[in-house]
C-alpha positions as a LaTeX table, in Angstrom:
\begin{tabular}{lrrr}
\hline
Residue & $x$ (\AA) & $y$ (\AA) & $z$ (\AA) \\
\hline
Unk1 & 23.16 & $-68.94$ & $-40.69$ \\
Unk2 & 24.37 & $-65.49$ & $-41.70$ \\
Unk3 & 22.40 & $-63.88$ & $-39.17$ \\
Unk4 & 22.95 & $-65.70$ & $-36.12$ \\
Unk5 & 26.91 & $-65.03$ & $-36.89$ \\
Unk6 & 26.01 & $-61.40$ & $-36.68$ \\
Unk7 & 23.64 & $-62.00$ & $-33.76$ \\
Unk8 & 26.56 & $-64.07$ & $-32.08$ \\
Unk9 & 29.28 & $-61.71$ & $-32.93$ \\
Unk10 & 27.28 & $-58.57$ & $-31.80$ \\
Unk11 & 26.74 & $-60.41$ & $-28.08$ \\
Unk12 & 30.86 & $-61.23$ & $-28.41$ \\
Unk13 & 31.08 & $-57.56$ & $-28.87$ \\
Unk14 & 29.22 & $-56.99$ & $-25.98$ \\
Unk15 & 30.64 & $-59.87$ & $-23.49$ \\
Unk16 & 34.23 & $-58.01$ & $-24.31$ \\
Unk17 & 33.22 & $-54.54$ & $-23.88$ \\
Unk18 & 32.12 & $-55.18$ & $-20.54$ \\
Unk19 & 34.74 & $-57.73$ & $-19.39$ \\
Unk20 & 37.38 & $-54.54$ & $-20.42$ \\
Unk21 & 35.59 & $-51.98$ & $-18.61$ \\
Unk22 & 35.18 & $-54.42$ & $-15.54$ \\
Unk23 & 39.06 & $-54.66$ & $-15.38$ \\
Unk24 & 39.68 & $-51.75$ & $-16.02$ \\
Unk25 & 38.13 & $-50.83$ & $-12.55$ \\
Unk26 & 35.04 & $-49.06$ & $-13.86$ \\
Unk27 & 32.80 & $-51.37$ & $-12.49$ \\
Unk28 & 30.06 & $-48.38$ & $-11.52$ \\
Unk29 & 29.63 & $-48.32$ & $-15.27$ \\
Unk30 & 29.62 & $-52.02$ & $-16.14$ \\
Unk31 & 27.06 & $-52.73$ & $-13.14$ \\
Unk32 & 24.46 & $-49.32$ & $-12.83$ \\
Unk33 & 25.54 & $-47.92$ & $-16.35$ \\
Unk34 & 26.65 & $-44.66$ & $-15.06$ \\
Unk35 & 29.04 & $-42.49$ & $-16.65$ \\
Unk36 & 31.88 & $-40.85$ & $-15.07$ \\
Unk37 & 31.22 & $-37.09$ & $-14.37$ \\
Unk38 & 33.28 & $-34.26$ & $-14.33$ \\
Unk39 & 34.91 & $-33.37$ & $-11.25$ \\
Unk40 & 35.43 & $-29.77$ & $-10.37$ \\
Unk41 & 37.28 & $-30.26$ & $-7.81$ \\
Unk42 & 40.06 & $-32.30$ & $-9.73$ \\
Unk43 & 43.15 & $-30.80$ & $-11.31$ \\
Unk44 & 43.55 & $-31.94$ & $-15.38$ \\
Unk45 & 46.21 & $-34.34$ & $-15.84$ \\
Unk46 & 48.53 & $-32.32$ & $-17.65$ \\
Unk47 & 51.15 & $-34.55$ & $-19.67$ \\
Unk48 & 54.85 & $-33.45$ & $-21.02$ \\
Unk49 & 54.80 & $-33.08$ & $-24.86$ \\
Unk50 & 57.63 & $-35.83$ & $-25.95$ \\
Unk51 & 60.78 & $-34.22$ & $-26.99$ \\
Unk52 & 63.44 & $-37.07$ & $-28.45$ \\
Unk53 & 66.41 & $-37.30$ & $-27.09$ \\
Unk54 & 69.40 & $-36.56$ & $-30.14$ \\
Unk55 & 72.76 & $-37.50$ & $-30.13$ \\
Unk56 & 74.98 & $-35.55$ & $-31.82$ \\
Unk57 & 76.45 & $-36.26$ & $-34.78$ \\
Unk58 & 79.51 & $-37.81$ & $-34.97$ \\
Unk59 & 82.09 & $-36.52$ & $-37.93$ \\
Unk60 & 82.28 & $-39.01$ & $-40.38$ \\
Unk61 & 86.38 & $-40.16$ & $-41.10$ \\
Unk62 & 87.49 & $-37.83$ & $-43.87$ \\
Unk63 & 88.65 & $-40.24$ & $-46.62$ \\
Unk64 & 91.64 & $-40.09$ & $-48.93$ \\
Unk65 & 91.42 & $-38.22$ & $-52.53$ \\
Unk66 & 92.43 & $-41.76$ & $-53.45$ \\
Unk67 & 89.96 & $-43.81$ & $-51.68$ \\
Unk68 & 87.10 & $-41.92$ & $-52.94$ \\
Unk69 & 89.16 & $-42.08$ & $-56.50$ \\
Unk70 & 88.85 & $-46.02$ & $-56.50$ \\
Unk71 & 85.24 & $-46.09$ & $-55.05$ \\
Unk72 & 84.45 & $-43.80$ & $-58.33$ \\
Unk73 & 86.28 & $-46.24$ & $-60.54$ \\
Unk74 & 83.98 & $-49.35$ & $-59.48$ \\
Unk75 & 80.71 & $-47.77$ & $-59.61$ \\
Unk76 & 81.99 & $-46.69$ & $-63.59$ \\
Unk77 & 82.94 & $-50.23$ & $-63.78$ \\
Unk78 & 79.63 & $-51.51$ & $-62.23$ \\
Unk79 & 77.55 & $-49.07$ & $-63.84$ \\
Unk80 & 79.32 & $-50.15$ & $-67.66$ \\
Unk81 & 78.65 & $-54.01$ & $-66.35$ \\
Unk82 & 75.05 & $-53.67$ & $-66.35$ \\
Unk83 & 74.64 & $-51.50$ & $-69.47$ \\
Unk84 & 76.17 & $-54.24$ & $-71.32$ \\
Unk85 & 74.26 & $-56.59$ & $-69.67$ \\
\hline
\end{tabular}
């Protein structure tokens, strides 16, 4: 049983290799089994190296001495919490 599951899966393997390279327009190799040679003649394909595009930063809004004050005071508070807990 084990063996015709490899036997089956090895022909699947097969079947889909050739069904890509058929659509993928290289039918010379699917039908004769020829493999594409280099062409002198033809210029390499020379591709852009990808460069991200960045925004730049924008300022964050300064907060208040008192604002940051408070936001101090509940992360004590929070951090006291879960000692106790």
């Amino acid at each position: 049983m084990v063996f015709e599951l490899i036997v089956f899966g090895v022909i699947l393997l097969a079947v889909g290799y050739w069904a890509t390279m058929f659509v993928m327009g290289r039918r010379d190799d699917v039908l004769h089994g020829k493999f594409v040679e280099d062409q002198p003649d033809a210029e390499p394909v020379r591709f852009m190296p990808y460069v991200p595009r960045v925004r730049p930063a924008q300022a964050a809004p300064q907060q208040s001495r008192d604002s940051l004050q408070a936001l101090l005071t509940v992360i004590k508070q929070d951090l006291h919490d879960a000692a106790r807990s």
